[in-house]
BARO-117315 format. One record per atom (N, C-alpha, C): chain; x, y, z; atom name. Coordinates in Angstrom, 1 decimal. Example, Ala and Ser with C-alpha at 12.3 -4.5 7.8 and 13.67 -1.06 7.14 Angstrom:
# residues 2
chaine/u/v/w/atome
A/13.2/-5.7/7.8/N
A/12.3/-4.5/7.8/CA
A/13.2/-3.3/7.8/C
A/12.8/-2.2/7.1/N
A/13.7/-1.1/7.1/CA
A/12.9/0.0/7.9/C
This chain:
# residues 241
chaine/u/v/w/atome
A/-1.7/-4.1/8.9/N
A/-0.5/-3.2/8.9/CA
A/-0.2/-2.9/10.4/C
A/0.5/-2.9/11.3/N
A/1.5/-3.2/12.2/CA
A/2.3/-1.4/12.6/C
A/2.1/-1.1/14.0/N
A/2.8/0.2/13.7/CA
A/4.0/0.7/13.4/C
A/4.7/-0.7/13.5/N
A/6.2/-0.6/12.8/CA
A/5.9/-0.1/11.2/C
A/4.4/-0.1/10.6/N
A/4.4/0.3/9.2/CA
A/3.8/1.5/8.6/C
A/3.7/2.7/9.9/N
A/2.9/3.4/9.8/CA
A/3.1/4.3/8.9/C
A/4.6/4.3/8.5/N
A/5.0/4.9/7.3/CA
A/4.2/4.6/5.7/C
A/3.4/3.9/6.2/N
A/2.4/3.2/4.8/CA
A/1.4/4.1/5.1/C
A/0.8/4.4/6.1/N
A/-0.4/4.0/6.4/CA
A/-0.5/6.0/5.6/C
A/-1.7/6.5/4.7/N
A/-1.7/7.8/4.6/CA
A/-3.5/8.2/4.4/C
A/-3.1/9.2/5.4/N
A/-4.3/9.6/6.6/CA
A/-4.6/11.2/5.8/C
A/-5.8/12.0/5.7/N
A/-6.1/13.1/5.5/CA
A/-6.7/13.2/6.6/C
A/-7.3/14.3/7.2/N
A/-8.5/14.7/7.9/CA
A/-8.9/16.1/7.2/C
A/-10.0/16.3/6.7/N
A/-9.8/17.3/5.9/CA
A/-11.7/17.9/6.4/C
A/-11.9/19.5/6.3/N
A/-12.7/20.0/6.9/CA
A/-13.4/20.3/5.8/C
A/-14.9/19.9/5.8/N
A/-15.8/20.9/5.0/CA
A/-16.4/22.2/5.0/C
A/-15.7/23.1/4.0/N
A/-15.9/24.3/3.8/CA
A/-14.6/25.6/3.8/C
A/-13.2/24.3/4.1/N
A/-12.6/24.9/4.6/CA
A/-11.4/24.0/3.7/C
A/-10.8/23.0/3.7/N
A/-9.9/21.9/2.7/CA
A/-10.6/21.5/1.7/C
A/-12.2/21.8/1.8/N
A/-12.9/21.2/0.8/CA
A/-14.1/21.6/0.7/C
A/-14.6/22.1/-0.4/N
A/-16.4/22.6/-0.2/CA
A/-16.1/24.1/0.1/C
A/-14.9/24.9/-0.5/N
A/-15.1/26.0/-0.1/CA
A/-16.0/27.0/-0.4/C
A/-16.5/28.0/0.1/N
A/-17.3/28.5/-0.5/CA
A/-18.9/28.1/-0.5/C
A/-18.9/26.8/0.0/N
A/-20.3/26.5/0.3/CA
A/-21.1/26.7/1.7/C
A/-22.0/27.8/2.1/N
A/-22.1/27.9/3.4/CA
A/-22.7/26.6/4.1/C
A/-23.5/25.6/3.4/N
A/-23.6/24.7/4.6/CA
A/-22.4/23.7/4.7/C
A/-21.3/23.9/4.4/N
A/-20.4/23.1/4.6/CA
A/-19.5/23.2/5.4/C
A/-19.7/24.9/5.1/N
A/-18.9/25.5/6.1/CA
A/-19.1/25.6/7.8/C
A/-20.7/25.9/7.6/N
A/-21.5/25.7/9.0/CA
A/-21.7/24.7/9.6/C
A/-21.3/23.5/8.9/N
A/-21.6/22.4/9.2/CA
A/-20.5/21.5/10.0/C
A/-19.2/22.1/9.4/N
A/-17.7/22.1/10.0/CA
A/-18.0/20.0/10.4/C
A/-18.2/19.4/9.3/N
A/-17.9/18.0/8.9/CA
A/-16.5/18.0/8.7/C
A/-15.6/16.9/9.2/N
A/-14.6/15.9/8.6/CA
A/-14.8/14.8/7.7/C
A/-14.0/15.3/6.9/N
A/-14.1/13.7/6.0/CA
A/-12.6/13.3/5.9/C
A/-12.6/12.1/5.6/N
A/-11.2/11.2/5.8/CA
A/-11.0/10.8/4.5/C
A/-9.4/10.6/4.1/N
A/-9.2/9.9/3.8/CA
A/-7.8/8.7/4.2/C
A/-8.5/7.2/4.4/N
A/-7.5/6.6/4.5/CA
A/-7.0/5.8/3.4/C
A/-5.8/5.3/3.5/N
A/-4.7/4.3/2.6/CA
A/-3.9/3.9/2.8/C
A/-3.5/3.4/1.8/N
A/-1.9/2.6/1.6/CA
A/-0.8/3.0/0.9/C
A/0.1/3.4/1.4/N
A/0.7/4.4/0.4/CA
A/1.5/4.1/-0.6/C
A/2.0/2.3/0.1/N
A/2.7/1.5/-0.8/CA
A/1.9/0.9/-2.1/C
A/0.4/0.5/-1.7/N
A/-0.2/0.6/-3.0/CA
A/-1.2/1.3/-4.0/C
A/-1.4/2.9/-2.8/N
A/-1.2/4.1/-4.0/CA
A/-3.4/4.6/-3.6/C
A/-3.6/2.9/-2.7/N
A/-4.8/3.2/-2.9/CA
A/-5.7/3.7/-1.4/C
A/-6.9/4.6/-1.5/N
A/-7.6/5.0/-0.3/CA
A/-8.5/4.6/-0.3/C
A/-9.8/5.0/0.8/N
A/-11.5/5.5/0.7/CA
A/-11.4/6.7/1.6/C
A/-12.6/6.9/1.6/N
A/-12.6/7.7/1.8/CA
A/-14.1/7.6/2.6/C
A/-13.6/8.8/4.0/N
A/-15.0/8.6/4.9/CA
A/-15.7/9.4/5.0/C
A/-17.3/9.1/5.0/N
A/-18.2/10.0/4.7/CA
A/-17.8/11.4/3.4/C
A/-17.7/10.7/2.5/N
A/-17.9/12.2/1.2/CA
A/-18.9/12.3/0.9/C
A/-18.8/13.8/1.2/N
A/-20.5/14.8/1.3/CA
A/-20.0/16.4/0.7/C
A/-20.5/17.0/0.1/N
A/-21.1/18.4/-0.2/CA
A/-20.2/18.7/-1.4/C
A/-18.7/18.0/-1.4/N
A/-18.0/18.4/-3.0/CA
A/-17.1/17.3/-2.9/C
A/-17.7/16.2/-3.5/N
A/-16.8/14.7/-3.9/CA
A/-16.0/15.2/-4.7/C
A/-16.0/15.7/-5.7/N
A/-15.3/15.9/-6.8/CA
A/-14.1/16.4/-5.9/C
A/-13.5/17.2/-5.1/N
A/-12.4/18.1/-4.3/CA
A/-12.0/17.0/-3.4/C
A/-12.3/15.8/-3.0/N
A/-12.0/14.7/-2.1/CA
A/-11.5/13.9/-3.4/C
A/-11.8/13.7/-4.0/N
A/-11.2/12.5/-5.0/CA
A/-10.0/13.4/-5.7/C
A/-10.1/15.1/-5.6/N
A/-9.2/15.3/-6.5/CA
A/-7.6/15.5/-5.6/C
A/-7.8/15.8/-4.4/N
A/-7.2/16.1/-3.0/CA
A/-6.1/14.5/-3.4/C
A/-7.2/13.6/-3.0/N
A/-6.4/11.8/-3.2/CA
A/-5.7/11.9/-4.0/C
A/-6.0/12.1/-5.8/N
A/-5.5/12.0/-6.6/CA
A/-3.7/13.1/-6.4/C
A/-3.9/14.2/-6.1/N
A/-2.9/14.9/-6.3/CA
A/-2.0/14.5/-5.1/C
A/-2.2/14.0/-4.4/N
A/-1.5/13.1/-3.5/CA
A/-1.2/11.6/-4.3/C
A/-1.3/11.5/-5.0/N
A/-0.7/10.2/-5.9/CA
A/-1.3/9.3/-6.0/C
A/-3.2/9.2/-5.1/N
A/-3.6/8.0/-4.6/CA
A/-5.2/8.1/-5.5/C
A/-5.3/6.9/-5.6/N
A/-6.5/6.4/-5.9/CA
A/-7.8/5.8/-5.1/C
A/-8.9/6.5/-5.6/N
A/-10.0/6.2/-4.6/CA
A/-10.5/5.0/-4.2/C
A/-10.6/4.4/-4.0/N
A/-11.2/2.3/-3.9/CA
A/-12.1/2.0/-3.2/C
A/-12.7/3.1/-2.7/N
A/-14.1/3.0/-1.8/CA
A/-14.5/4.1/-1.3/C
A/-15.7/3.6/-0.4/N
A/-16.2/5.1/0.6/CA
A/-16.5/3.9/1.6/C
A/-16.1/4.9/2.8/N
A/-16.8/4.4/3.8/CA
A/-17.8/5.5/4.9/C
A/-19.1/4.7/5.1/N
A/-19.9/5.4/5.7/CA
A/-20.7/5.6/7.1/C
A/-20.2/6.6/7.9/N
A/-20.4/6.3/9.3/CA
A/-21.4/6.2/10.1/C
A/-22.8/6.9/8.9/N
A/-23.8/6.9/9.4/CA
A/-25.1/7.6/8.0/C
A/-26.6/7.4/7.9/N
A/-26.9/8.0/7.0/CA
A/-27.6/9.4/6.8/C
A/-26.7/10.0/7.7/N
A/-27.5/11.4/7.8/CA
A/-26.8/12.0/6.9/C
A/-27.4/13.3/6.1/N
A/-27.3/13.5/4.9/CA
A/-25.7/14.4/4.5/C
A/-25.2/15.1/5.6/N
A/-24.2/16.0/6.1/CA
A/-22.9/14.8/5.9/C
A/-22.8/13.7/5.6/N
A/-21.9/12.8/5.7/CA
A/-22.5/11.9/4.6/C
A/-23.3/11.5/3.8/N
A/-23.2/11.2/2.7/CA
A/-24.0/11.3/1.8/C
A/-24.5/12.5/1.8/N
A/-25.3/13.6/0.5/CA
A/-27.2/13.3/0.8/C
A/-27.9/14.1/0.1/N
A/-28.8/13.9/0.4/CA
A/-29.6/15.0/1.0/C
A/-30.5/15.3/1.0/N
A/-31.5/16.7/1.5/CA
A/-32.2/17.0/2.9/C
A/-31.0/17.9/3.4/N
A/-31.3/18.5/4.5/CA
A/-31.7/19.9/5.1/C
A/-32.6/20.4/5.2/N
A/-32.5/21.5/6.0/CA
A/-33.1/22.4/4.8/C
A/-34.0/21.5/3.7/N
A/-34.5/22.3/2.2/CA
A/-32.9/22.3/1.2/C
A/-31.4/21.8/1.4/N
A/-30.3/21.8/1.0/CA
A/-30.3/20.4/0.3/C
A/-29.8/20.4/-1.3/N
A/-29.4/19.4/-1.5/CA
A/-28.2/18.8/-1.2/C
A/-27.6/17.9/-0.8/N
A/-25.6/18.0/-0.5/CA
A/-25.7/16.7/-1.2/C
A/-24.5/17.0/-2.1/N
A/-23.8/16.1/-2.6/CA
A/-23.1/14.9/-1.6/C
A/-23.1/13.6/-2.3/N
A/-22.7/12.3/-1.6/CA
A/-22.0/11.3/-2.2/C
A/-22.7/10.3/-2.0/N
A/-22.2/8.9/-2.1/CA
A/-22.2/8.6/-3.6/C
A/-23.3/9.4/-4.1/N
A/-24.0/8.9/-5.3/CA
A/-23.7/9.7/-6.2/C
A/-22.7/11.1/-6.0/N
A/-22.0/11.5/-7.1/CA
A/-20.7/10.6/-7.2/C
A/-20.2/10.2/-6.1/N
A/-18.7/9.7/-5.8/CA
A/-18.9/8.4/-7.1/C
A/-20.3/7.8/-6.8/N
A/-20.6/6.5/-7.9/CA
A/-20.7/7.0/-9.4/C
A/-20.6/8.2/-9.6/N
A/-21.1/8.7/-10.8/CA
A/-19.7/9.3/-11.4/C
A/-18.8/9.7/-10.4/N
A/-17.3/10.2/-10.6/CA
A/-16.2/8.4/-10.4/C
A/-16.7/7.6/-9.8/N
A/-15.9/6.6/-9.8/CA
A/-16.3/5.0/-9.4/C
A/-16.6/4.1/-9.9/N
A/-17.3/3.0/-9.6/CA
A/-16.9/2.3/-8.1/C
A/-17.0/2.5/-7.1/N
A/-16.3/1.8/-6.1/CA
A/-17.2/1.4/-5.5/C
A/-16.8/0.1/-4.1/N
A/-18.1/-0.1/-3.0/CA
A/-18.1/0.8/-1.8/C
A/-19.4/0.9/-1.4/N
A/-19.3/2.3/-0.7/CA
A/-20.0/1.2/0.7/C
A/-19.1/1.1/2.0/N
A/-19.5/0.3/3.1/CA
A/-20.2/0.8/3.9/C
A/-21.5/0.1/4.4/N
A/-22.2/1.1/5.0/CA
A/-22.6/-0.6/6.5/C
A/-23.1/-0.3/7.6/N
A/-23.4/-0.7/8.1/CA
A/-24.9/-1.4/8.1/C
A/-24.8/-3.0/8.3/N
A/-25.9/-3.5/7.5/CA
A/-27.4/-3.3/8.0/C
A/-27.3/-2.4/9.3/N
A/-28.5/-2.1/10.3/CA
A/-29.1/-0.6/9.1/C
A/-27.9/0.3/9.0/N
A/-28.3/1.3/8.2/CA
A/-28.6/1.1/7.0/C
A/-28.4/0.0/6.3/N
A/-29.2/0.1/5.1/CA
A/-30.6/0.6/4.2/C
A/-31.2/0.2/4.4/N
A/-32.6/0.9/4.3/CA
A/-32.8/2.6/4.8/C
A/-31.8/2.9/5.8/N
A/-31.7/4.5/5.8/CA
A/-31.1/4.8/5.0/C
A/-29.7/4.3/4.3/N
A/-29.1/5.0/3.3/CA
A/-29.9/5.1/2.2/C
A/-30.3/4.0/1.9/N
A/-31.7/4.8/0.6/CA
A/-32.2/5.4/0.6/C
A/-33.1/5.4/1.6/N
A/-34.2/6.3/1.3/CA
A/-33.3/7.9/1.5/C
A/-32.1/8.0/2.2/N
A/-31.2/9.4/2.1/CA
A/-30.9/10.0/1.1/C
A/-30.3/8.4/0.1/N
A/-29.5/9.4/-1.1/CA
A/-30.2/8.8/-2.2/C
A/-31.3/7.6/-2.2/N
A/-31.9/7.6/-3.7/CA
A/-31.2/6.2/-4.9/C
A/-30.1/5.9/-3.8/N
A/-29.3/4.6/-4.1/CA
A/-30.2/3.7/-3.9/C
A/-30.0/2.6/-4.6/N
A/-30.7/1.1/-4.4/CA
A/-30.0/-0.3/-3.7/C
A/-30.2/-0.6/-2.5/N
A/-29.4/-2.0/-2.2/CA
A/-28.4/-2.5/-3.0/C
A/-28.2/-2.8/-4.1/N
A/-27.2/-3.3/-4.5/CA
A/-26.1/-2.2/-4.7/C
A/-26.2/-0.5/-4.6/N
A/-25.2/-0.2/-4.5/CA
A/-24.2/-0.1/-3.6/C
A/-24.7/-0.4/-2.1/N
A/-24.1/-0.5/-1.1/CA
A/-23.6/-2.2/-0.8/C
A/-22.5/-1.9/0.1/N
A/-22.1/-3.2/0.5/CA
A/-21.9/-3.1/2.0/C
A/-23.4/-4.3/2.6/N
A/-23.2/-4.0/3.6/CA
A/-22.8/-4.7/4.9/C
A/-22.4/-4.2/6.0/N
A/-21.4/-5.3/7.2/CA
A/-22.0/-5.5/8.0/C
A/-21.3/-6.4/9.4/N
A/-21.7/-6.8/10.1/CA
A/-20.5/-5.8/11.7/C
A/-20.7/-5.6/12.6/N
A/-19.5/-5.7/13.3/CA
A/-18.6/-6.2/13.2/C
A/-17.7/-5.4/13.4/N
A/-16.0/-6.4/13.6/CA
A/-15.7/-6.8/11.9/C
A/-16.4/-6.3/10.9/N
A/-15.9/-6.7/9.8/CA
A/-14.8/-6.1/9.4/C
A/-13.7/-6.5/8.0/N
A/-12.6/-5.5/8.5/CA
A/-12.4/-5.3/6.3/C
A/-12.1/-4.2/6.5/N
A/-12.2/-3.6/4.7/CA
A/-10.7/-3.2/4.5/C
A/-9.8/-4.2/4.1/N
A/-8.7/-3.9/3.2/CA
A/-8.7/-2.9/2.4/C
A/-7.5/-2.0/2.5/N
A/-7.2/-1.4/1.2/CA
A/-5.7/-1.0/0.9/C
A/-5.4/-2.0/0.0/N
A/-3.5/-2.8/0.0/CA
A/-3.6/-3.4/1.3/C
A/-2.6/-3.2/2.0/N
A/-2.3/-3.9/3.2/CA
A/-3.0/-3.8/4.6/C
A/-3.6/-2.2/4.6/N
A/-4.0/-1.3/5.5/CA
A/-5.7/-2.1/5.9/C
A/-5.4/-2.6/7.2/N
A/-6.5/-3.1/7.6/CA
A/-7.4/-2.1/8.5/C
A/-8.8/-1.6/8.3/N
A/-9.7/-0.7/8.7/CA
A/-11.1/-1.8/9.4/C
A/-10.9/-1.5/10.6/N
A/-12.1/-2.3/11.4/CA
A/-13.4/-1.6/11.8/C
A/-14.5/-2.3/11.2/N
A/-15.9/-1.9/11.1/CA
A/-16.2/-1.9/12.4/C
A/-16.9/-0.8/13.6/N
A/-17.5/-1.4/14.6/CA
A/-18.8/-0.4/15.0/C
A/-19.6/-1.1/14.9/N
A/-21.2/-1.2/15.1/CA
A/-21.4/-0.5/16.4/C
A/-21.8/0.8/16.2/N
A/-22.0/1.8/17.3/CA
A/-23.1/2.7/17.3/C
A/-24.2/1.9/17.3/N
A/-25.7/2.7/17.7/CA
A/-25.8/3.5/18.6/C
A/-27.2/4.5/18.8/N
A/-27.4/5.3/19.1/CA
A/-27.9/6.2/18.6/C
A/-26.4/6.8/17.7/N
A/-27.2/8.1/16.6/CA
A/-28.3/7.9/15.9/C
A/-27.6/6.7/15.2/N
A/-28.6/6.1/14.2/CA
A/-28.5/4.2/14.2/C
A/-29.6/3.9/13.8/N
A/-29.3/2.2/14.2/CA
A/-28.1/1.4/13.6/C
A/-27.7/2.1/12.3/N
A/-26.8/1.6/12.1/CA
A/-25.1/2.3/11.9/C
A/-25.0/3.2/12.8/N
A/-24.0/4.1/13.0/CA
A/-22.8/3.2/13.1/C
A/-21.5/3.3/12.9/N
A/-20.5/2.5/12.5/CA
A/-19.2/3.5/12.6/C
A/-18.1/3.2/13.8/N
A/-16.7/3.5/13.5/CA
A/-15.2/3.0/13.1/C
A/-14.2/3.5/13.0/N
A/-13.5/2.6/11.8/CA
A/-12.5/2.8/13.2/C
A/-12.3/1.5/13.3/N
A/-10.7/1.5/13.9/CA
A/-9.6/0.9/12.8/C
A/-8.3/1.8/13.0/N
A/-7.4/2.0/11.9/CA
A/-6.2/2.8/12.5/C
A/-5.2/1.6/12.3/N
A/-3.6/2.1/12.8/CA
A/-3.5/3.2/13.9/C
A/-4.1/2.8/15.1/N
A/-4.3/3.2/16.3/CA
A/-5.1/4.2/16.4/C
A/-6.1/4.4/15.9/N
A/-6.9/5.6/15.4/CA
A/-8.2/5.1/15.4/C
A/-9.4/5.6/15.8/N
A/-10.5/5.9/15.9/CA
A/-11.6/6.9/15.4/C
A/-11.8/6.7/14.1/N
A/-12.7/7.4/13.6/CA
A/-14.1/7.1/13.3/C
A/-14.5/8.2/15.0/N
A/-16.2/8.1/15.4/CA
A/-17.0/8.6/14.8/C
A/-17.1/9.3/13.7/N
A/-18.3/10.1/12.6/CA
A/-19.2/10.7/13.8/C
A/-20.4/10.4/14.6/N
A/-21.2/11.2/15.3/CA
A/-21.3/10.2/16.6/C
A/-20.7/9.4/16.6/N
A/-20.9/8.6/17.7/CA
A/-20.2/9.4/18.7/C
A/-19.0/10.1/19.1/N
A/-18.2/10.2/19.7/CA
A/-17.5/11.6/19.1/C
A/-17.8/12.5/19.6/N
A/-17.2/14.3/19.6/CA
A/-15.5/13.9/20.6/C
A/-14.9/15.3/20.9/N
A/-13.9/15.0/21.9/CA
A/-15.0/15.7/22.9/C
A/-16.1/16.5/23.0/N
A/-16.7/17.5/23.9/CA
A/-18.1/16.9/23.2/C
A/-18.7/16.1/24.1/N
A/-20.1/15.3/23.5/CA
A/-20.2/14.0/22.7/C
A/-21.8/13.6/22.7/N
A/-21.9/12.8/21.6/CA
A/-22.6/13.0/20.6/C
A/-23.2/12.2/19.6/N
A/-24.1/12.2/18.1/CA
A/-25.6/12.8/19.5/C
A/-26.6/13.1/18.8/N
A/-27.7/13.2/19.4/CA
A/-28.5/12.4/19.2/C
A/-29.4/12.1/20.5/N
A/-30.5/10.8/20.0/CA
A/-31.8/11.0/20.1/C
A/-31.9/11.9/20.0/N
A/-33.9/12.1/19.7/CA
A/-33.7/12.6/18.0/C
A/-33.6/11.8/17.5/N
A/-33.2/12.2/15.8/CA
A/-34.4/10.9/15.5/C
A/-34.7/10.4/14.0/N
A/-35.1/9.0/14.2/CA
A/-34.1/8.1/13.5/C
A/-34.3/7.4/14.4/N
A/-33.9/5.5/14.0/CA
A/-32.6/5.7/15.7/C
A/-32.7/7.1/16.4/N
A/-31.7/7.5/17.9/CA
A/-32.4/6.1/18.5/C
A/-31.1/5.9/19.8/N
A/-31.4/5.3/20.4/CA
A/-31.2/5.3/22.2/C
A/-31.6/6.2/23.0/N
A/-30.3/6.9/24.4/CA
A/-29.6/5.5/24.8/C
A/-30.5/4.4/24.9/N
A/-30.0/3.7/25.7/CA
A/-28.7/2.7/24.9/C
A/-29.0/2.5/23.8/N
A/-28.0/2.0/22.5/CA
A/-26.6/3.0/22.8/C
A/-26.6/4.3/22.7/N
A/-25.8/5.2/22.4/CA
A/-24.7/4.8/24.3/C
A/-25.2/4.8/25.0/N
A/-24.8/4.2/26.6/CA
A/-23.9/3.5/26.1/C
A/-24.2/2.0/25.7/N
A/-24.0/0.5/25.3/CA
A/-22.4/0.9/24.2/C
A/-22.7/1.6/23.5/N
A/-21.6/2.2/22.3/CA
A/-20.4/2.6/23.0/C
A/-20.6/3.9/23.8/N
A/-19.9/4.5/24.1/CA
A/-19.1/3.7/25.2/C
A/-19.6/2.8/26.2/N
A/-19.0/1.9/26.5/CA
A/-18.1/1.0/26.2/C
A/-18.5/0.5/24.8/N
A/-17.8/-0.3/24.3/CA
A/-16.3/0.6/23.8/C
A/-16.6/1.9/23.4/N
A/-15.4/2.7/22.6/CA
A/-14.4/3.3/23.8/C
A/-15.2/2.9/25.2/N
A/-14.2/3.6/26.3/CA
A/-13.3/2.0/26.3/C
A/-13.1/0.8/26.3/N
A/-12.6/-0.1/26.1/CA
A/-11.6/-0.3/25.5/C
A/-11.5/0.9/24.7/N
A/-10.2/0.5/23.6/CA
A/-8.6/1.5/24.2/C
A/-7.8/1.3/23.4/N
A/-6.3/1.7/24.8/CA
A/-6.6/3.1/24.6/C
A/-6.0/3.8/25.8/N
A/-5.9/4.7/26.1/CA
A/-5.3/5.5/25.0/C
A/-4.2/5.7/24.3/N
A/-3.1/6.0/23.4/CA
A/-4.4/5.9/22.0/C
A/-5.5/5.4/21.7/N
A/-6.1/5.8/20.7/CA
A/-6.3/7.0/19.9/C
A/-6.0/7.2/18.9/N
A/-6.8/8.9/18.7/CA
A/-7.7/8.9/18.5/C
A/-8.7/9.7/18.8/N
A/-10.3/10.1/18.6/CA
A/-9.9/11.1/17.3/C
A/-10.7/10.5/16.5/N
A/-10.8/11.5/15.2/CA
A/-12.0/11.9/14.6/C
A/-13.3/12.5/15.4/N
A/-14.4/12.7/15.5/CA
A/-15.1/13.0/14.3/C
A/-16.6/12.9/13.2/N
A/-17.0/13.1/12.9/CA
A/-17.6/15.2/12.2/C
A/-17.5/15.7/13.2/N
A/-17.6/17.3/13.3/CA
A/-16.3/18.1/13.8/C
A/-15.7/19.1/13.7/N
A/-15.0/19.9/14.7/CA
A/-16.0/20.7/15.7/C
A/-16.3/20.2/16.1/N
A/-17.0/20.7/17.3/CA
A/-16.1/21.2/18.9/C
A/-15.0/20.6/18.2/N
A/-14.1/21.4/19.5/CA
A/-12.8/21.8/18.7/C
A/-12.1/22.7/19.9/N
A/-11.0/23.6/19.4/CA
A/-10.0/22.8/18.6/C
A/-9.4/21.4/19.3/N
A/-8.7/20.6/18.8/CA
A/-9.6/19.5/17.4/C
A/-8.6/19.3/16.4/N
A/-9.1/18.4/15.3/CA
A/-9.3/17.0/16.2/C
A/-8.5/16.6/17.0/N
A/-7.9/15.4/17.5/CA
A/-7.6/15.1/18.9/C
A/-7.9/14.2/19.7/N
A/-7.2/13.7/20.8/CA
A/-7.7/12.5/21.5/C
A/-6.5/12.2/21.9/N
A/-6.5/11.2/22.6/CA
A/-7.5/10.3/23.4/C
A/-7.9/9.0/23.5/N
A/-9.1/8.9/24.4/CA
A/-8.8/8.9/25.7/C
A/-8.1/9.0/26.3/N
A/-7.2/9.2/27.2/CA
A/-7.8/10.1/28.0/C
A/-7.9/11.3/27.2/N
A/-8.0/12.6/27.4/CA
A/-9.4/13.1/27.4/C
A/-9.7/12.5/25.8/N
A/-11.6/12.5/26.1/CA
A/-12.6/11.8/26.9/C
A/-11.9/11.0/27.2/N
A/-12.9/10.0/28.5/CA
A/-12.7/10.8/30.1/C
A/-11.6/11.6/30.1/N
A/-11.2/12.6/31.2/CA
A/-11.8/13.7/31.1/C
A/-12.2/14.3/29.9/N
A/-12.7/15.8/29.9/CA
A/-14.2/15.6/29.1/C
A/-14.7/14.3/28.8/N
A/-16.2/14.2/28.2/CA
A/-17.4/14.1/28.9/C
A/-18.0/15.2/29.1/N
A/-19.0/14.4/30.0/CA
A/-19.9/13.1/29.7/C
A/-20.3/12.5/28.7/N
A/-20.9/11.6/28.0/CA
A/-20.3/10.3/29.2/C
A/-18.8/10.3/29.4/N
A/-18.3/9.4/30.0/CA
A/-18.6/9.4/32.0/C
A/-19.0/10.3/32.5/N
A/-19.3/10.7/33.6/CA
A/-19.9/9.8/33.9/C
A/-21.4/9.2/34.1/N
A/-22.2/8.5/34.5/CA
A/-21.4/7.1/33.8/C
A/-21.6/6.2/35.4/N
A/-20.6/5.0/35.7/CA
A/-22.0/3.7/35.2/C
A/-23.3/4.1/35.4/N
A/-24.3/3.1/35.1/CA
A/-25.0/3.6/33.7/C
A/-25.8/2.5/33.4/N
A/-26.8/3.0/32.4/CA
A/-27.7/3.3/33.2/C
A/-28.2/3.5/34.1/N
A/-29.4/4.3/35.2/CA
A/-29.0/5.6/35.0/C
A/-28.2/5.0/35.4/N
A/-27.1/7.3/35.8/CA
A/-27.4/8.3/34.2/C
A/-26.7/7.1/32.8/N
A/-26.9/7.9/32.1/CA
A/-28.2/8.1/31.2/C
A/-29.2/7.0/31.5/N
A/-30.9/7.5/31.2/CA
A/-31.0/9.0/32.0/C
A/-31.1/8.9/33.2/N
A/-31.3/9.8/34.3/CA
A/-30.9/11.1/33.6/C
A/-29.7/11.0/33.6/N
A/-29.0/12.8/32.8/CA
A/-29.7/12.8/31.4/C
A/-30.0/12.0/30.7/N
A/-31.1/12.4/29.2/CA
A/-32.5/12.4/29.7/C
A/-32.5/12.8/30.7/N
A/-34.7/13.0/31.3/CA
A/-35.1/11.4/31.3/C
A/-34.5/10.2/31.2/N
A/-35.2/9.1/31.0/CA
A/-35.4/8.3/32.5/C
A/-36.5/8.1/33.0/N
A/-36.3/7.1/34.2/CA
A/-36.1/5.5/34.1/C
């Protein structure tokens, strides 16, 4: 889909605890985005990272006229697609399969973390490679393979839009002393994501900053993550020699 068609293209960005999950304090504290994208000509979306009240994301789609057709998932920590954190159960991937039969895309490095997260078995997931690209109607969503956080962490490029899940804040990045982190991977990533046009929008994972949204333009100008010009430089600034 072409941006002469962006009038297709239909985009939510919607906040946990606040558009969705209200009333739930870790959702609220947690101040997650979840997405949804689609096609508006063919009615259908997915939806990224649904975690803590699926039921309020599929119902959100619905009263907007659209129907769910997947999930997509940016990474397997439990705040983004259900699973037990912090002694908290959060709702995920695996109620979404229980409320609607769809493939839920996960990155084929993260596999084996998404299990053991939410309790799903390999065959519920369908998993990618980089650069793979997930149709939904016309609306083409590109898979790209962005370690660090986690081995198999994954952002969607989509109708000049960029949505980083934990790879990429507008003020920081995902953290890497978690396990399956990587510092020097996360270097390598963020690299690759300074690469793409300026005119991008960053559509981050958390609200961790004042704005929902901006430009990379803007975030590679005011991020420090982007500061250090080597991967020496940026071991160095995370304690690593």
């Amino acid at each position: 889909m072409s941006t002469t068609e962006s009038h297709r293209f239909y985009f939510r960005q919607l906040l946990s605890g606040q558009d969705f999950a209200q009333g739930d304090m870790m959702a609220t504290q947690m101040v997650n985005f979840a997405y949804l994208l689609g096609d508006r000509d063919s009615g259908e979306c997915v939806i990224v990272d649904p975690a803590y009240a699926v039921h309020d994301l599929v119902a959100i789609a619905e009263d907007d006229g659209m129907k769910v057709v997947g999930a997509l998932a940016s990474h397997y920590h439990a705040d983004h697609i259900g699973g037990s954190m912090m002694g908290h159960t959060i709702q995920g991937i695996s109620s979404l399969l229980e409320e609607c039969n769809v493939p839920i895309h996960v990155n084929e490095n993260e596999v084996p973390w998404v299990v053991r997260t939410t309790g799903l078995s390999e065959k519920d997931l369908v998993a990618h490679a980089s650069g793979d690209i997930v149709t939904v109607g016309e609306l083409e969503i590109v898979l790209v393979h962005t370690p660090g956080h986690t081995p198999g962490s994954q952002c969607f490029l989509v109708n000049g839009c960029l949505v980083s899940g934990d790879t990429l804040f507008l003020d920081g990045c995902g953290r890497t002393d978690l396990p399956g982190s990587d510092v020097g991977q996360m270097y390598e990533s963020l690299s690759r994501l300074a690469t793409l046009p300026d005119e991008t929008v960053v559509l981050p994972g958390h609200r961790y900053s004042e704005p929902p949204a901006a430009r990379l333009s803007d975030v590679k100008a005011h991020n420090y993550v982007f500061k250090p010009k080597t991967k020496e430089a940026w071991l160095t600034m995370f304690g690593h020699d």
